[in-house]
N, C-alpha and C positions, 0 to 999 in steps of 0.2 A: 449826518442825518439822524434825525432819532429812529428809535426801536416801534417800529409799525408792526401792528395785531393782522391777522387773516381781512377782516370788513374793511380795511382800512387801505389794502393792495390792489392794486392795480395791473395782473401783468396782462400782456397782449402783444401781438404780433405784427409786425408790421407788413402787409406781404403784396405781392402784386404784380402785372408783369413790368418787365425789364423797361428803364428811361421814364417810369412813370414821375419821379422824383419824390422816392421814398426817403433817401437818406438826408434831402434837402429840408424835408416836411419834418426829420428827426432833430434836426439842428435848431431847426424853427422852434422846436417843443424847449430843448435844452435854453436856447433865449431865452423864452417869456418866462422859465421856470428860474432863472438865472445861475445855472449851472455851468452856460460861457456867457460872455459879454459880446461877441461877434461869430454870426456864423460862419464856418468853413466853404467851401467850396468843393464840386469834386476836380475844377481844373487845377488850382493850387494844391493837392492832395492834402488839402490838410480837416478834414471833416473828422469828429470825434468815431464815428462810424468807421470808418473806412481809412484805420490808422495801419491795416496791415503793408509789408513792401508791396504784395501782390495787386492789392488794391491801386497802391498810390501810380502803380506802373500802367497799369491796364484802366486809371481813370473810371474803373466800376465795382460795387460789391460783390465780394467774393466770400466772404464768410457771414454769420448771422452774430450782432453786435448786440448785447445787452447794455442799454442805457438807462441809466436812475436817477431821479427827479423827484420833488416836491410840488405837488401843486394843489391847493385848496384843504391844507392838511391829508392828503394823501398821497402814498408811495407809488411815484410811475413806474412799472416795468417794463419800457419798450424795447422789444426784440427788432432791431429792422435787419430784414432779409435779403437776401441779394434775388432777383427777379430771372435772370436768367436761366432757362430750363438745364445749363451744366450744372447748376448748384442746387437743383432741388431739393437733396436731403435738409437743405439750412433751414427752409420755410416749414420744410412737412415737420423738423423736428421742435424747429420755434413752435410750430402752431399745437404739438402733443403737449405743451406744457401751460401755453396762454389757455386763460379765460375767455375771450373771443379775439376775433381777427379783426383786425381793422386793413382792407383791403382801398389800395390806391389804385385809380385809374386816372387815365392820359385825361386834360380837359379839350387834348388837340384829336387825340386820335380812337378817342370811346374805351368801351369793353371789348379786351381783346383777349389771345388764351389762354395767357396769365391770368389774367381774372379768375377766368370760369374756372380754372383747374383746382386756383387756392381755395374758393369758393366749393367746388366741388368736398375739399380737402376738411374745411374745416366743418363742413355736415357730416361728414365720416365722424370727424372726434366731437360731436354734437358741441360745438361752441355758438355763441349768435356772432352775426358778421354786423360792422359798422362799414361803408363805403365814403371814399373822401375822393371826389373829384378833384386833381388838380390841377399845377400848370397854368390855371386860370388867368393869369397875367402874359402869355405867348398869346401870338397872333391865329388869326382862326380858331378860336375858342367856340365852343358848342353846346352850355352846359344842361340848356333845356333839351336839346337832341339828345345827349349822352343821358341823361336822367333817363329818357322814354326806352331808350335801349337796354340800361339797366334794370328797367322794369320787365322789357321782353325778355331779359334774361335769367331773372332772378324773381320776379314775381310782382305782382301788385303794393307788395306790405313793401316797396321802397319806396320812401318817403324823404324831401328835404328838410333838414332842422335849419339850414341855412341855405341861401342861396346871395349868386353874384346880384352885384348891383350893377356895375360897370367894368365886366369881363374885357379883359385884353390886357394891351401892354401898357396902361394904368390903370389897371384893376387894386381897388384899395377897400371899399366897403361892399357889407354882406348884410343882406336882410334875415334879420335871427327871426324864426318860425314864434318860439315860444317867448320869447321875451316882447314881439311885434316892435323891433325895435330896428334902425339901422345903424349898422357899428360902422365905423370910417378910421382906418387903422394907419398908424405914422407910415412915412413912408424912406425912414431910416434903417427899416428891416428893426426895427426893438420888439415890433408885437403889442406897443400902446395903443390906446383905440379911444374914439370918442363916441356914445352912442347917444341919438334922439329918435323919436318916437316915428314911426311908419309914417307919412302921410298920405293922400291921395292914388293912384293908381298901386303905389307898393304896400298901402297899405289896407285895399280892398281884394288883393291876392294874398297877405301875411293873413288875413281874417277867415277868406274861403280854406286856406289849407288849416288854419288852427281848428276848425268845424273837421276836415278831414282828420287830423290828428286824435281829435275826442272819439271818434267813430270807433279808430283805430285801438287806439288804450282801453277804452270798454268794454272789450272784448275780454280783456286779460283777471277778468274774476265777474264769476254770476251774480255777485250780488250787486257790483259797479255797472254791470250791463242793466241789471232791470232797475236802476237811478236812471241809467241814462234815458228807458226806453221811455219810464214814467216822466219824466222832466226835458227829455228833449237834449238835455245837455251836460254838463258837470262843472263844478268850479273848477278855478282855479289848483285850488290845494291839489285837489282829489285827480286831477291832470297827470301833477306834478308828483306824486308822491305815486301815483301807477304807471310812470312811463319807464323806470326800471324793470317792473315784471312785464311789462309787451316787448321790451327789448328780449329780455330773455326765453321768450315763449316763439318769438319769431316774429310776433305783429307788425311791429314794427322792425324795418330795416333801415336805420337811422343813413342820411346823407348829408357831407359839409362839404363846402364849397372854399377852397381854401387855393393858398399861393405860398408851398415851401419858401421858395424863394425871396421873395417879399415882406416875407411872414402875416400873409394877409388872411384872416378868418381859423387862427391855427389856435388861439390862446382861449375861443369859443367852443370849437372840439375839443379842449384841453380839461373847459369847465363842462360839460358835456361826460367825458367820460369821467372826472372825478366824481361826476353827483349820482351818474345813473349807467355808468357802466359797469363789467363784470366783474365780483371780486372774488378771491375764491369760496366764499358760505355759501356760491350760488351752484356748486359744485363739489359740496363739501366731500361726499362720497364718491370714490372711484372703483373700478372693479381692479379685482389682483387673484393671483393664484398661490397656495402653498407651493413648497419647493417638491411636492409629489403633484403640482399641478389638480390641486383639491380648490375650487373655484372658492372665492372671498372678494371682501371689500375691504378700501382701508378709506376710514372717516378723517375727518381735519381736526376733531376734536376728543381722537382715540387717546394722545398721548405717548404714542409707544412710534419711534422716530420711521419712518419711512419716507424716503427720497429717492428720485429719478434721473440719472445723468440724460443731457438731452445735447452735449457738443464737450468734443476735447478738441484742445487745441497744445501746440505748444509752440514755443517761443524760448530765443536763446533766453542766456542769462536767469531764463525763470523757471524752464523746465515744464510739464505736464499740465495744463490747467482744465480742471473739470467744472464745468456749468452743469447747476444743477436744481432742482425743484424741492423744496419739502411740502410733502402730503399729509404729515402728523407729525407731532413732536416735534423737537428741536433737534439741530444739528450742532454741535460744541466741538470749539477746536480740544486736541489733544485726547478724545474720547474713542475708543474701538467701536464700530462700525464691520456689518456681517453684509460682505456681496452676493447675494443670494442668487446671481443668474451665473454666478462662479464657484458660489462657494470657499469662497476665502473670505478673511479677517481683512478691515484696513483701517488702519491709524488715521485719526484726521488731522490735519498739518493744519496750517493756517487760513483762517474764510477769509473770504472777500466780498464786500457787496461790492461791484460792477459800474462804470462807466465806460464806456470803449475801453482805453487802455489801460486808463485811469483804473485802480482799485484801492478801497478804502478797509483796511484791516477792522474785523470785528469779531468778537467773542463765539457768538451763536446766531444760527439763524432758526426763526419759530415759519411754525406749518401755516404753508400759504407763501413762502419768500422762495426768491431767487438768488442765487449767489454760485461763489466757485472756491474752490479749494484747491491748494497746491502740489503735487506729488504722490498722487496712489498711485499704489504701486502696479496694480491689475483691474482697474476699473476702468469699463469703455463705454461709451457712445452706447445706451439702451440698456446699462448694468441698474440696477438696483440695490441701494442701500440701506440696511434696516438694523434695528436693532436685533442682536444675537438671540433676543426672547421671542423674538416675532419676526421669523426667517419668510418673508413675503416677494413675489416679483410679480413689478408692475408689467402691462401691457408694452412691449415694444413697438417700434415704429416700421411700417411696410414700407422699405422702399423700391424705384420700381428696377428692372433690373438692366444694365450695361448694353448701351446700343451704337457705341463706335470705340475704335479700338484702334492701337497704335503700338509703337514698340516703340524701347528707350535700349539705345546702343552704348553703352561706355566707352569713353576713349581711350583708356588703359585697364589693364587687370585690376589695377588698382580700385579702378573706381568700382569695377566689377565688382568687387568684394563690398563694397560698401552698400551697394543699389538695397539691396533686401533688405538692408537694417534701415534704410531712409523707407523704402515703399510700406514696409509694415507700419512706418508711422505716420503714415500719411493715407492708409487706409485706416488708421483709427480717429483721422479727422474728418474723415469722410466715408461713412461706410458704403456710398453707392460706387464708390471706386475699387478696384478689381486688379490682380496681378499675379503671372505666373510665367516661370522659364521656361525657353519650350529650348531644351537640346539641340532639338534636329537643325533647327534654326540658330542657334545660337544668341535669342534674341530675348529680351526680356516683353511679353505682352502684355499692355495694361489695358482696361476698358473703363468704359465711366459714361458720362452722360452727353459729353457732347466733345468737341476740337480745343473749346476754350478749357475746360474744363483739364485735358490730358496736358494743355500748356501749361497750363499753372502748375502742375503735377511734375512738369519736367524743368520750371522754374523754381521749386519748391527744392528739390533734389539740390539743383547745383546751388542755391541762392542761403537756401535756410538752413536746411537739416545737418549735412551731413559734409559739404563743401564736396558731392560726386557732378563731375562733370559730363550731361549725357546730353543726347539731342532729342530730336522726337525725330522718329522716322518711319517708314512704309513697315508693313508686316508682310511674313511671309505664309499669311494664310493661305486655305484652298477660296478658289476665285469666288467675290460677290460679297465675302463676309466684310463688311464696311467700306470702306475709299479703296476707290484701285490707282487712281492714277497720279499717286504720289511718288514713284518711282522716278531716276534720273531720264532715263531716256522718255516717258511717256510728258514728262513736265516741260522739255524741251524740245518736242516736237508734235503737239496735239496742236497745229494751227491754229484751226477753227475758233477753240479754248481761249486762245494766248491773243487772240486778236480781239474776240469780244471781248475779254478781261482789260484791254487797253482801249478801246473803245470807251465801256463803261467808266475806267477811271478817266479819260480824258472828260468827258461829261459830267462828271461828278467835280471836277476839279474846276471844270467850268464856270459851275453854279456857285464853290467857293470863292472864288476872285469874284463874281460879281457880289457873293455876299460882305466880299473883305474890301470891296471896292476898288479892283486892282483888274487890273488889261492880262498881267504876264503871270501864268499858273507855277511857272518858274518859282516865283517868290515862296511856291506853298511848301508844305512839309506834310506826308503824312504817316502818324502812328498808331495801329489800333484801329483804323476805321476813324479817327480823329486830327479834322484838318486846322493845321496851322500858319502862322505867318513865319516867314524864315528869322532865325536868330538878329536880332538886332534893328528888329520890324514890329511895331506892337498891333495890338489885337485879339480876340478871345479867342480861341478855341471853335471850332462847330463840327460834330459828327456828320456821318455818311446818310443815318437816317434823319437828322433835323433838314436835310440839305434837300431831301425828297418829299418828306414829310407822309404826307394819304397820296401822292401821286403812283399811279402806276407806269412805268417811260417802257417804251418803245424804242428799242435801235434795230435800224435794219443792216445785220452782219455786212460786212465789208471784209473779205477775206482781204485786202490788199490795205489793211492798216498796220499801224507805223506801230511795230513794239521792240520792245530794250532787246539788244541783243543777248547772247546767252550768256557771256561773262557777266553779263549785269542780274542773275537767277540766282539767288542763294538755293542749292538743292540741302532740303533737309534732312539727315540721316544720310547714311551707307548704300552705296551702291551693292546691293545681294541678286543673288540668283531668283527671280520668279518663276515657278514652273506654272502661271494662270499665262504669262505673257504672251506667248506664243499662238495658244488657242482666243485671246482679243486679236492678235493682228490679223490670223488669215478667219476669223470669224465664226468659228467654232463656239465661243462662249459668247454672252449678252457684255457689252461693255457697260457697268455701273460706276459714277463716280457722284460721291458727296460734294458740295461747297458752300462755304456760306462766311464771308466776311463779318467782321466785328459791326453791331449794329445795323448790320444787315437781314433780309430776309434769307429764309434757306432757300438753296435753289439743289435738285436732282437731275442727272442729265443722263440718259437712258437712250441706250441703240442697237435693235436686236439683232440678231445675226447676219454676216455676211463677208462677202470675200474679199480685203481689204487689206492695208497695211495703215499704220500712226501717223502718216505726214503726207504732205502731200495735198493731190484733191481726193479725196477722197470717202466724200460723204456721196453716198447712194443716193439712189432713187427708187428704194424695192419699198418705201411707206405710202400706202396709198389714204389712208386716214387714220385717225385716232377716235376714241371710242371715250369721249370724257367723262360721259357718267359713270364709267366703272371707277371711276376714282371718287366720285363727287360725295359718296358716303365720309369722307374725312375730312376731321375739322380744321379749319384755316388753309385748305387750299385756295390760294389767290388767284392761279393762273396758270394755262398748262401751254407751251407754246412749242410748235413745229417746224423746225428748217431740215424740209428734206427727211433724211431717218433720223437724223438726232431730235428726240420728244424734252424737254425740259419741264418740270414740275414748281413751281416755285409755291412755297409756303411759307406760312408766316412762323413758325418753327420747325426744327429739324423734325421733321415723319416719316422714321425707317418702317413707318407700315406702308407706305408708297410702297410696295411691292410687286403688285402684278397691275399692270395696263392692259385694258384689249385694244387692239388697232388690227388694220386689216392691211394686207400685203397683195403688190402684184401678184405674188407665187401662189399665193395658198391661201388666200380667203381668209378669214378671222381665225387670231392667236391672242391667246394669253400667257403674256410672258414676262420676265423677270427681268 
């Protein structure tokens, strides 16, 4: 690639919630750019994204991938994120560095909390947001409903630049807003397109919105508004040459109508953000502080080097890799470099400018680029590097803090010895992850953001780092602080649990045979919340949520259903001493336990005191009702369901603020309790 100037860059974020088909809409970008010649897939694990083990195993992103492209003489810098709220550090810390977000949403299933959050996120780091509905090519597509909602959610200034022609599962053409044209795209997945001019009903709605569009950009300088007010309208040029600044002012909240997959309307948002997206002049100055914390700024055309690590990662064979921003001046290999939120010196080894794994050796990089460098020696995740003349730290990233937790057991001393030197470097890839021995226990506790998230953490250990062999297992906290009933004895005997759990998957397995076209659920396989045909059976892949989709299902528990016997249970972790256990069985304490399946919603299941034992029958009758508004203040609760005393909370993400319910009791009248 050639050497690109600050006006000339491109970088942004790719973000959004989880399944929207982020890293597919990335592949799309690499096509038309021709950086591959065929896109990857996330069933065949081979997506330039999503080249980590962890990824290819778990079939989702897991780290935030820098990919780079040419297109229209300019430098792409896409960051795509992984969506899932265990990895949130990757998007919060993509988006401190992008120029704006470019936020995907489902074209099946709307704006969901993913959205709002990043959204939320990237107004904090005042970037402008672009929105790409996708998916558009799946069944039950929505993209006028989804627009209106994206509008009740984010404001009036969103507007389509594109929209479907013929949304579904042959969705190929996109009527272009400013061009008034309709583009009709191969349907080899290349990204070629043939376009001709609007006619008739799409092109008396391409004309009402281009009138809205002018309304819109007018806005974005006094002296374009009183043209407008005077004349009614604005040409062409003058459109075109001010829908950069309404972008960046907020006026406009640009929307594309696109199909990763497919590659349908992607190579339009492509052209789109290389003509009138953000580049960094549009944010030339940042705020920063002396190393006495004496407030400053550092400009893009000061000169004087300052850069911002925003993700380490590392990897055998290569050792330490640092992602990273320049704000001013240039970064050059073999040059000393001052870590100002450390205070050390560090040598620069070799740059790289980025493609997932792919890295292309380069001299230097100028203020405004992204890139990574190999082996420093003490710089992390939020450090700052600057010239030794101009000792500067930039703003770090807030992230938010640890809300479930687990222990990692060693199966020898050996590995024992090893665990500390792998978990320190695996909290430097991820700093919202957490870790400390607790003695008494003899356990090592780790916290972080979510179940998937501690997996990978304890896949990471034995797989990557360090070859330590550990499990994930129960902690030996005081009662209520995260999951309680991961313990041997509570996993093998909570009926109630183990029978709806076998219930829902037999219905879920259901729905795959008929999607696979098959009588016998036998044939399936499942891994990860992803069902398959057994070995030697062909067919694609389908998750646990494509198989539901917006349905909300209804089982009515069946204590007398059929599940695997116990030799068939992998318990995970060590059998230890609980001293919460006893006060759950004769009911002294509130029984709280987490769950929530891969692609799944979360569910919490909640049941307050009483005198009772683990097996058995043994669900009460002391709940006389539940009290749902004291919950309904929290966002994405779906549905709160009652059998008996067991209360169930089901959301659409893990929300350990679920914490106190009122409900009212035979005994005692109204409680609020935990």
């Amino acid at each position: 690639m050639k050497d690109f100037r600050a006006p000339e860059i491109r970088n942004f974020a790719v973000v959004g919630h989880a399944a929207t088909g982020k890293t597919l809409l990335c592949e799309a970008m690499l096509v038309c750019a021709g950086r591959i010649q065929r896109a990857g897939t996330i069933e065949q694990g081979n997506t330039v994204s999503d080249f980590h083990p962890d990824e290819k195993e778990h079939h989702q992103s897991v780290h935030a991938t820098v990919l780079t492209s040419e297109w229209l003489g300019r430098e792409i810098n896409a960051i795509d994120c992984p969506g899932m709220p265990d990895f949130v550090s990757e998007p919060l810390s993509a988006m401190r560095v992008a120029d704006f977000a470019l936020i995907v949403i489902s074209g099946v299933n709307g704006v969901e909390t993913g959205a709002d959050e990043v959204w939320a996120a990237a107004t904090d780091y005042d970037i402008p947001k672009f929105l790409v509905i996708n998916l558009l090519d799946r069944e039950r597509t929505q993209f006028d409903a989804i627009l209106e909602e994206a509008r009740d959610h984010y404001g009036a200034r969103v507007f389509p630049m594109t929209l479907p022609v013929d949304a579904g599962p042959g969705f190929r053409a996109v009527l272009d807003v400013m061009r008034s044209e309709v583009i009709t795209f191969a349907e080899d997945g290349s990204g070629r397109y043939e376009e001709r001019p609007a006619d008739g009903v799409l092109k008396e709605r391409v004309q009402e919105l281009h009138r809205q569009l002018i309304d819109m950009v007018a806005e974005s300088e006094d002296s374009l508004l009183e043209k407008f007010f005077e004349e009614g309208t604005l040409s062409e040029d003058e459109l075109r040459a001010h829908v950069h600044d309404a972008v960046q002012k907020g006026l406009v909240v640009p929307v594309f109508a696109t199909s990763g997959a497919k590659n349908v309307g992607v190579s339009r948002l492509m052209d789109f953000i290389a003509k009138y997206g953000s580049s960094p002049v549009d944010r030339a100055t940042v705020q920063a502080a002396t190393a006495d914390g004496v407030p400053m700024t550092v400009s893009l055309d000061d000169g004087v080097t300052v850069a911002f690590v925003f993700k380490t990662m590392h990897e055998q064979h290569v050792g330490t890799l640092s992602y990273f921003r320049v704000y001013s001046g240039d970064v050059t290999t073999g040059t000393e470099l001052y870590n100002a939120s450390r205070g050390e010196a560090e040598r620069i080894g070799q740059l790289y400018r980025v493609n997932g794994s792919h890295r292309e050796p380069v001299g230097s990089l100028h203020a405004g680029d992204i890139g990574a460098v190999v082996k420093l020696r003490s710089t992390l995740t939020g450090h700052t590097l600057c010239a030794p003349s101009r000792r500067v730290v930039l703003p770090t990233v807030a992230f938010p803090a640890a809300n479930t937790r687990g222990a990692l057991v060693a199966v020898s001393r050996a590995d024992l010895n090893k665990l500390g030197e792998g978990l320190s470097i695996l909290r430097e890839e991820d700093p919202t992850f957490e870790f400390h021995f607790d003695p008494s226990l003899g356990q090592t506790i780790v916290s972080g953001q979510g179940e998937m998230q501690l997996q990978i953490v304890a896949e990471e250990l034995a797989v990557d780092i360090s070859s330590v062999e550990v499990v994930l297992g129960d902690t030996g906290l005081t009662p209520n602080q995260g999951p309680t009933i991961a313990s041997a004895s509570i996993q093998l005997h909570s009926e109630p649990l183990r029978r709806a759990a076998a219930q829902a998957r037999v219905y879920l397995l259901t729905l795959a045979a008929q999607h696979f076209d098959t009588k016998e659920i036998e044939q399936l396989t499942v891994r990860a919340g992803v069902v398959s045909l057994r070995e030697g059976l062909s067919g694609a892949s389908v998750s646990y949520a494509q198989l539901i989709g917006q349905q909300q299902v209804r089982l009515t528990l069946d204590l007398a259903a059929q599940v695997k016997s116990s030799e068939h249970y992998t318990v995970v972790g060590q059998s230890l001493p609980r001293v919460d256990i006893p006060g759950k069985a004769t009911g002294e304490l509130t029984f709280v336990h987490d769950m929530r399946l891969p692609g799944m919603l979360h569910g919490r299941v909640i049941r307050p005191p009483y005198a009772g034992v683990d097996h058995g029958e043994f669900i009460g009758n002391l709940l006389e009702s539940v009290d749902e508004s004291s919950i309904a203040h929290i966002p994405g609760i779906r549905a709160v369901v009652v059998i008996r005393d067991f209360i169930g909370v089901v959301a659409e993400r893990e929300e350990q603020r679920v914490r106190h319910v009122c409900l009212e009791t035979h005994r005692g009248g109204a409680t609020d309790f935990l």
